[in-house]
KEGU-226084 format. One record per residue (C-alpha): residue number from 1; residue in one letter; chain; z negated, x negated, y. Coordinates in nm, 3 decimals. Layout:
+-----+---------+--------+---------+---------+---------+
: num : residuo : cadena :       Z :       X :       Y :
+-----+---------+--------+---------+---------+---------+
: NUM :       A :      A :       Z :       X :       Y :
...
+-----+---------+--------+---------+---------+---------+
END
This chain:
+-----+---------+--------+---------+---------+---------+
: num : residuo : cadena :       Z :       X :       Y :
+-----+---------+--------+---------+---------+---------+
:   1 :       X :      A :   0.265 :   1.860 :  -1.677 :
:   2 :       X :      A :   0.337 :   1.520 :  -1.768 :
:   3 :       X :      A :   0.215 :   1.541 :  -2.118 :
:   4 :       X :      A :   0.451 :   1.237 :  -2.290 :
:   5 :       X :      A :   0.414 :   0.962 :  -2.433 :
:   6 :       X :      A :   0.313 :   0.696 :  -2.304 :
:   7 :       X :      A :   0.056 :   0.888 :  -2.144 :
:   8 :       X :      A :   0.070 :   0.789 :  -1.767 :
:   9 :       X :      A :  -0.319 :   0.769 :  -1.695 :
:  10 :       X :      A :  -0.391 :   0.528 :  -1.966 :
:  11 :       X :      A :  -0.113 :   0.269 :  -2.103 :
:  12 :       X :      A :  -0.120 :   0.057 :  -1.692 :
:  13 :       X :      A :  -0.241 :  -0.215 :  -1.957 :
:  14 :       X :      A :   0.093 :  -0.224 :  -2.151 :
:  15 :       X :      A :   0.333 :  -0.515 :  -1.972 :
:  16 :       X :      A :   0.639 :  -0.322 :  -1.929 :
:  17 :       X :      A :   0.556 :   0.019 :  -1.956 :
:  18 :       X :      A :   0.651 :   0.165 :  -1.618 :
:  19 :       X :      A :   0.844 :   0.449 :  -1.550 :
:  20 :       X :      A :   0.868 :   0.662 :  -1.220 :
:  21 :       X :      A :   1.017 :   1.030 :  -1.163 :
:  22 :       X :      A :   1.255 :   1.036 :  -0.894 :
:  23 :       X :      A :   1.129 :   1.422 :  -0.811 :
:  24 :       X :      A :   0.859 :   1.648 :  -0.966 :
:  25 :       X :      A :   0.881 :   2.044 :  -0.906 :
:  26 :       X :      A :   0.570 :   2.243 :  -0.874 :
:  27 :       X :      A :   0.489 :   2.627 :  -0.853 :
:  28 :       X :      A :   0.184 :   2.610 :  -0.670 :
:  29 :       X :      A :  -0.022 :   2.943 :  -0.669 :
:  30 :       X :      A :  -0.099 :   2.871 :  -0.238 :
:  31 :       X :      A :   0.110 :   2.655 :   0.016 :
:  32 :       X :      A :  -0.048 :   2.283 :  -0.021 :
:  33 :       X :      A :  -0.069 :   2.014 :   0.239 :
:  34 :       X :      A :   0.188 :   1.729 :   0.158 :
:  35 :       X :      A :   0.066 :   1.394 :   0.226 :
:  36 :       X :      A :   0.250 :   1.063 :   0.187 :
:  37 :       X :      A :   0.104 :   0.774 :   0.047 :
:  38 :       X :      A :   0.411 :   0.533 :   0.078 :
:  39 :       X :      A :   0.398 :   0.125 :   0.097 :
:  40 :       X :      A :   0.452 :  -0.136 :  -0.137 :
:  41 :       X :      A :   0.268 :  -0.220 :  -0.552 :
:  42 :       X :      A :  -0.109 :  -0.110 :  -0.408 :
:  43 :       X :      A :   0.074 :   0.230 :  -0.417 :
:  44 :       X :      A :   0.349 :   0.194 :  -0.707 :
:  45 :       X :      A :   0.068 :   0.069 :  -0.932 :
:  46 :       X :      A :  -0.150 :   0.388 :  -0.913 :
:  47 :       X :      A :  -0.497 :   0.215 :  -0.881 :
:  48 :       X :      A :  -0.509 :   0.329 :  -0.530 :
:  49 :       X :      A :  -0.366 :   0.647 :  -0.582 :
:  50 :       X :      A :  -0.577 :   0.754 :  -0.914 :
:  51 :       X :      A :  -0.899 :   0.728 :  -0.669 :
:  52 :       X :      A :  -0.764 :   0.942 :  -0.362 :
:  53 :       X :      A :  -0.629 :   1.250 :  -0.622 :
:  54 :       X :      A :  -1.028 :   1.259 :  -0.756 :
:  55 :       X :      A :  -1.153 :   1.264 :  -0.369 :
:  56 :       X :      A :  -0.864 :   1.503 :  -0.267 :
:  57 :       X :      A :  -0.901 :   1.768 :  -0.605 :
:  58 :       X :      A :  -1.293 :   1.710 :  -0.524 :
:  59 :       X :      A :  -1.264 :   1.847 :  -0.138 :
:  60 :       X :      A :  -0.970 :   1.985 :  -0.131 :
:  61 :       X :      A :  -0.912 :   2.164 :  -0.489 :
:  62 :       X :      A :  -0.527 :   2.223 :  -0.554 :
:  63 :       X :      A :  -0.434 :   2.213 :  -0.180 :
:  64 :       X :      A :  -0.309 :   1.845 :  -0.131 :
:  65 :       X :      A :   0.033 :   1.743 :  -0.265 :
:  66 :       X :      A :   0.026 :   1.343 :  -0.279 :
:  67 :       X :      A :   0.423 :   1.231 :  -0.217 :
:  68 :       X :      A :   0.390 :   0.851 :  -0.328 :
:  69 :       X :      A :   0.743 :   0.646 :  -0.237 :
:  70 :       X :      A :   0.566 :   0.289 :  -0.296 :
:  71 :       X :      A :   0.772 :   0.012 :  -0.424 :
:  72 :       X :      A :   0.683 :  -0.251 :  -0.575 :
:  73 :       X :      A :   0.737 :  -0.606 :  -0.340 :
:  74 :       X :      A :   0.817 :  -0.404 :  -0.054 :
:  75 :       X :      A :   0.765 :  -0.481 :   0.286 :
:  76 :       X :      A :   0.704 :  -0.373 :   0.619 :
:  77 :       X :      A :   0.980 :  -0.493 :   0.835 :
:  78 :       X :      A :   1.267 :  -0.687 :   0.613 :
:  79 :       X :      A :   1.438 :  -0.544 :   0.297 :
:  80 :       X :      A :   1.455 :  -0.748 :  -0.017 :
:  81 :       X :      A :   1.584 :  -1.065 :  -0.044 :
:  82 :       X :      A :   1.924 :  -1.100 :  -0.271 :
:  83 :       X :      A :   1.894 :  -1.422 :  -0.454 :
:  84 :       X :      A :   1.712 :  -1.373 :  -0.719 :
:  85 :       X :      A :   1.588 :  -1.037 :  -0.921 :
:  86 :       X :      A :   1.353 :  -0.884 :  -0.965 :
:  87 :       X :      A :   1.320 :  -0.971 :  -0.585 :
:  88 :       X :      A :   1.641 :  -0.753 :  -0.523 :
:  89 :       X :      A :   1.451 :  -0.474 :  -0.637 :
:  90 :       X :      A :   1.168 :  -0.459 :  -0.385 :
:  91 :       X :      A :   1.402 :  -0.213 :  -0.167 :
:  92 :       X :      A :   1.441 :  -0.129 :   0.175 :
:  93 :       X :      A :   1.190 :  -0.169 :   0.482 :
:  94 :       X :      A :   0.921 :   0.021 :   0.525 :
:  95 :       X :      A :   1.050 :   0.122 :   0.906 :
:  96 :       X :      A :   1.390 :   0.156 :   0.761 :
:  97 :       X :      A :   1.305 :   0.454 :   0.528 :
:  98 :       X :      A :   1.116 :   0.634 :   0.765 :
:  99 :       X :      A :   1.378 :   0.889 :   0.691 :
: 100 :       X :      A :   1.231 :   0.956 :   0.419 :
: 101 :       X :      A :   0.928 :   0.996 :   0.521 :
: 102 :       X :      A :   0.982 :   1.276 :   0.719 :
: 103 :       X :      A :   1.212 :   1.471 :   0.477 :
: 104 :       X :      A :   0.935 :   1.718 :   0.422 :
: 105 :       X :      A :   0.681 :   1.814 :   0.624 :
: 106 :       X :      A :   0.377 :   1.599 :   0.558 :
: 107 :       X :      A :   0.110 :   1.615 :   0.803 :
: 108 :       X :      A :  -0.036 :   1.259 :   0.727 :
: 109 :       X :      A :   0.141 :   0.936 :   0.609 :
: 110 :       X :      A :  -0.125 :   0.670 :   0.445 :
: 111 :       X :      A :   0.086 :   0.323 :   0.401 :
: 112 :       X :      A :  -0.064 :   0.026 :   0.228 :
: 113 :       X :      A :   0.174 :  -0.225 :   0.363 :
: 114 :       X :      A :   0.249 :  -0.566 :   0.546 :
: 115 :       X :      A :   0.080 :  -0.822 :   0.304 :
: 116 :       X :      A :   0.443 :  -0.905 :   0.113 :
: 117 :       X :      A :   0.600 :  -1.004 :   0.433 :
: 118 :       X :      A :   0.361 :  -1.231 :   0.476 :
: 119 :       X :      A :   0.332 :  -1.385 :   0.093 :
: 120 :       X :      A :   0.695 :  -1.324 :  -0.032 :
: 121 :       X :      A :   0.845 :  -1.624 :   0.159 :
: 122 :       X :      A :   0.627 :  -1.852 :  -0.013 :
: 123 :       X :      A :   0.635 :  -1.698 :  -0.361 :
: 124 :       X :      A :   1.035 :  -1.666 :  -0.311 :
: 125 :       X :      A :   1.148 :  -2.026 :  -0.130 :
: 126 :       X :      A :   1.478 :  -1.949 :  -0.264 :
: 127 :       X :      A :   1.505 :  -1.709 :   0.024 :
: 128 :       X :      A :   1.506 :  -1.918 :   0.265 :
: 129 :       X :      A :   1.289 :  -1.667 :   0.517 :
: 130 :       X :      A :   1.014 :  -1.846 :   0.729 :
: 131 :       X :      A :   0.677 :  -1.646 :   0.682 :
: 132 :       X :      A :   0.724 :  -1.390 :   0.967 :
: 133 :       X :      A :   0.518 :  -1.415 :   1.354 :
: 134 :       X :      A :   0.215 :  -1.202 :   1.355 :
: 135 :       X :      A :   0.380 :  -1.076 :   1.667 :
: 136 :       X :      A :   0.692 :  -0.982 :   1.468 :
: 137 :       X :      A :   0.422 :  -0.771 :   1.205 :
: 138 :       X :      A :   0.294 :  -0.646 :   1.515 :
: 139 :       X :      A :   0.578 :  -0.470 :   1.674 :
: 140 :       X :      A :   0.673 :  -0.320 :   1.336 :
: 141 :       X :      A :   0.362 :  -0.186 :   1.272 :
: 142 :       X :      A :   0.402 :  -0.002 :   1.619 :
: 143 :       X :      A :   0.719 :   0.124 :   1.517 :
: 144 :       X :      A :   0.599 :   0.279 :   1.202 :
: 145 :       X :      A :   0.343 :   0.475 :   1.406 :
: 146 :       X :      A :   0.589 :   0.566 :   1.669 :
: 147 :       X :      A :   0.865 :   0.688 :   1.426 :
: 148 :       X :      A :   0.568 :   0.889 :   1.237 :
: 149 :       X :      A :   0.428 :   1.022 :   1.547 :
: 150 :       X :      A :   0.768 :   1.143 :   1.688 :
: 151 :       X :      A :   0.804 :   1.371 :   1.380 :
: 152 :       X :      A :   0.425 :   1.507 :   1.387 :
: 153 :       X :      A :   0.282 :   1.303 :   1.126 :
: 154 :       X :      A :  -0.046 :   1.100 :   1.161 :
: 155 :       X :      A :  -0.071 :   0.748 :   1.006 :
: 156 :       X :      A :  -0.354 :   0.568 :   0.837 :
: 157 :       X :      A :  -0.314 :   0.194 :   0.736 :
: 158 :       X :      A :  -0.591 :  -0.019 :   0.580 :
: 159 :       X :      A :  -0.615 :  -0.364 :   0.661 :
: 160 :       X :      A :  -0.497 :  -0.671 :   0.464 :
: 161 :       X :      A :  -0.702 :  -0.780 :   0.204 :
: 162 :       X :      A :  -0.678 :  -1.156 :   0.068 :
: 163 :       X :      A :  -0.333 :  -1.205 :  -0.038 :
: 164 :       X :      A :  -0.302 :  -1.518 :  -0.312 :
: 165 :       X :      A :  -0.061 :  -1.655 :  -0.583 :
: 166 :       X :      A :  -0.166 :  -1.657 :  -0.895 :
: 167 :       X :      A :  -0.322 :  -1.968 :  -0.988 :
: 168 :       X :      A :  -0.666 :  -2.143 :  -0.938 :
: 169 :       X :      A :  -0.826 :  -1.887 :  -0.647 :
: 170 :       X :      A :  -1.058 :  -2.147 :  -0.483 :
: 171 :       X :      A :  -0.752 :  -2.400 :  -0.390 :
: 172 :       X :      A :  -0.481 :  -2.310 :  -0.126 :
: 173 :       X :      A :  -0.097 :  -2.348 :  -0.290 :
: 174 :       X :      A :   0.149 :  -2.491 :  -0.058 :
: 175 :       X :      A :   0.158 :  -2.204 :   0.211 :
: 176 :       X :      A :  -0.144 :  -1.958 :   0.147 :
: 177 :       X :      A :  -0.387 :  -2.132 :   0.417 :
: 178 :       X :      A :  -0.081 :  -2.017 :   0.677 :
: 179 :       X :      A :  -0.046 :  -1.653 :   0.507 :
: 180 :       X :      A :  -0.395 :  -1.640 :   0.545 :
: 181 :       X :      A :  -0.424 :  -1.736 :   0.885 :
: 182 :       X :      A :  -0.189 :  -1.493 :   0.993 :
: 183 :       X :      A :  -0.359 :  -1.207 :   0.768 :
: 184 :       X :      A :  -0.685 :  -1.314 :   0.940 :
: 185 :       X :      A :  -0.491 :  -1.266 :   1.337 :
: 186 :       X :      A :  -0.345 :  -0.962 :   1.221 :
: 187 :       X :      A :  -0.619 :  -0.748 :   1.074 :
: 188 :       X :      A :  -0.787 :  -0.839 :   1.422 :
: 189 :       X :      A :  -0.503 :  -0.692 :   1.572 :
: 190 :       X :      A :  -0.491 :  -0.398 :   1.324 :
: 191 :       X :      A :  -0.888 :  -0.347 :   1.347 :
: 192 :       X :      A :  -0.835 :  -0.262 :   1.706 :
: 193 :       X :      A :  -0.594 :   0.040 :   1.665 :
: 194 :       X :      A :  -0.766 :   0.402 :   1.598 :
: 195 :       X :      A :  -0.506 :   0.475 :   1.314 :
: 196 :       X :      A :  -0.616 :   0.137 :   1.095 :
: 197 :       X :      A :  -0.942 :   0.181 :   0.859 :
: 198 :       X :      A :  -1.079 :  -0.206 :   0.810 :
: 199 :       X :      A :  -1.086 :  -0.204 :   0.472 :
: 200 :       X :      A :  -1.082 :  -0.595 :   0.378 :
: 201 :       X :      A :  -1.374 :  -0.699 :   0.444 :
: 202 :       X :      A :  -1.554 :  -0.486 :   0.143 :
: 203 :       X :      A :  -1.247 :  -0.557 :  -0.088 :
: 204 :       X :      A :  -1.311 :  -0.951 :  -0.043 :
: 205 :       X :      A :  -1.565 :  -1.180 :  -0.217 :
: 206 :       X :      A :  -1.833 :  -1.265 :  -0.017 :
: 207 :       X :      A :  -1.799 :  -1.628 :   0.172 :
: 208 :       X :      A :  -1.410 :  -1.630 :   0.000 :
: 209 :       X :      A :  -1.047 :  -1.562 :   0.041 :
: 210 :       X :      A :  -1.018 :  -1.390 :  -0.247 :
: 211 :       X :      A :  -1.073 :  -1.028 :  -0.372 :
: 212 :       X :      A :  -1.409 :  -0.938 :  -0.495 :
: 213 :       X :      A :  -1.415 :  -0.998 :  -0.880 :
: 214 :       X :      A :  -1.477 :  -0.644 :  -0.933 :
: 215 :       X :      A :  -1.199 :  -0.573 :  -0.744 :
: 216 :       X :      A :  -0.902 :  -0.763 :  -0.851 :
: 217 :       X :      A :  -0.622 :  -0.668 :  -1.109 :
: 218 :       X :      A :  -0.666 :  -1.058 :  -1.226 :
: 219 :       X :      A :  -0.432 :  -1.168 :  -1.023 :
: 220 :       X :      A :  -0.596 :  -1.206 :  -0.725 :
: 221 :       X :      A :  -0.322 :  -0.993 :  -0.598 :
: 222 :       X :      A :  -0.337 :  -0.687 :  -0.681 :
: 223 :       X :      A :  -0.613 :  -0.420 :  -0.727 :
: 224 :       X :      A :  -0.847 :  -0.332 :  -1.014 :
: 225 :       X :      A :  -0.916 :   0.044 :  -1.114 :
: 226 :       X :      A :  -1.186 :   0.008 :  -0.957 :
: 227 :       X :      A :  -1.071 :  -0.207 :  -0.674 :
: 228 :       X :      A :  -0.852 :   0.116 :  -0.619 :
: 229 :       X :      A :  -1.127 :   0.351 :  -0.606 :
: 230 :       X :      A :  -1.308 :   0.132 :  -0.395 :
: 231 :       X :      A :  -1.031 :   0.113 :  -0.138 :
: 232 :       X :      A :  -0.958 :   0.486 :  -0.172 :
: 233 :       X :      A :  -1.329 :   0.591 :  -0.109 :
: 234 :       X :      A :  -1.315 :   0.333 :   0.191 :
: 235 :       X :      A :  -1.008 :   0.515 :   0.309 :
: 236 :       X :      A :  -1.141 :   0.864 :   0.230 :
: 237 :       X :      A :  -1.346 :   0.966 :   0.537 :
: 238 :       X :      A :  -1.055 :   0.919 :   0.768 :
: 239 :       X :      A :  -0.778 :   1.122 :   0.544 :
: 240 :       X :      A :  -1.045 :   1.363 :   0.482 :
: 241 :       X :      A :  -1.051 :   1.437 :   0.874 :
: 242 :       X :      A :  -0.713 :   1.422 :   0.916 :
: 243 :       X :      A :  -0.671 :   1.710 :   0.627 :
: 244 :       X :      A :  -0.905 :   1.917 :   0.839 :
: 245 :       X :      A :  -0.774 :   1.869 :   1.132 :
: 246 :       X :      A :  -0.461 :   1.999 :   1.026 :
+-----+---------+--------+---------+---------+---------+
END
């Protein structure tokens, strides 16, 4: 149990307060399904992954191990940029620690991913990387769900939700109308594939390119508590047959 201080279910509020364990070991009473849900600060922050232990303890009581390895910045297809912290910290790609990934033997791999290689470039000029081809986020995507595959494991990817800097949300910054445009191409792409849920459309504000109010951290970035639940509910129904599948 992790009964310190700060507790972890309640001090997200506190700037500065984050910690992660590097392992956890468990006696479990029965063998539990391990699932990964891997990716980039959707996952590291714990909104998202609060919401999907309730549903998981709910229908699958004390059988679901939830292996989270997101980091915070990452990306889908290019490591971290070096010039500047905390940018350095934002770790390898996504394809490149598929190793990882299939350490254990996880059944199902949900990734929230993708929308930092598309917004980094222009929060981070100083790193001199073009905002990548939809094409580019294309063929990565494919090779996520090809390395997964060849080692058993099913994947499950939401789509891209609006991605903004933080600032005035009705007004496009230098470079959001093109990151948008390119979220917009990709989520049709992403839409089309059986493994993708399309999640953004109920995450975003009606007639906007922004999250739903109720949904964002503040940022207009990241996700609320209850954006997370929202997304995790949204997600649910496909995990949930995937778990009983297997």
């Amino acid at each position: 149990q992790a009964g310190k201080v700060p507790r972890l279910n309640d001090r997200w509020r506190v700037r500065k307060s984050w910690f992660s364990f590097a392992g956890l070991e468990t006696q479990p009473t029965q063998p539990a399904t391990v699932v990964n849900l891997t990716g980039d600060s959707l996952v590291e922050t714990g909104m998202l992954a609060a919401g999907l232990f309730t549903l998981s303890q709910r229908d699958f009581p004390n059988s679901v191990t939830w292996r989270m390895t997101g980091i915070s910045g990452n990306r889908l297809a290019l490591a971290a940029p070096t010039n500047q912290l905390p940018e350095k910290t934002f770790g390898p790609a996504l394809v490149d620690r598929l190793a990882d990934l299939v350490t254990v033997s996880a059944k199902l791999t949900v990734a929230s991913i993708g929308g930092n290689d598309l917004l980094l470039p222009v929060d981070n000029p100083g790193g001199d990387e073009p905002i990548p081809s939809v094409e580019s986020l294309v063929q990565a995507f494919t090779n996520l769900k090809s390395g997964l595959a060849a080692h058993g494991q099913e994947l499950i990817v939401p789509t891209l939700a609006p991605l903004r800097l933080a600032g005035e949300p009705t007004l496009f910054q230098p470079g959001e109308k093109e990151v948008d445009q390119k979220r917009c191409t990709l989520n049709q792409w992403l839409g089309s594939q059986p493994w993708v849920v399309d999640t953004a459309p109920q995450l975003t504000a009606p007639h906007a390119t922004v999250l739903a109010p109720e949904n964002d951290f503040g940022d207009h970035l990241h996700l609320s508590p209850t954006g997370g639940r929202h997304l995790a509910e949204l997600l649910w129904p496909r995990i949930k047959g995937a778990l009983m599948n297997n």
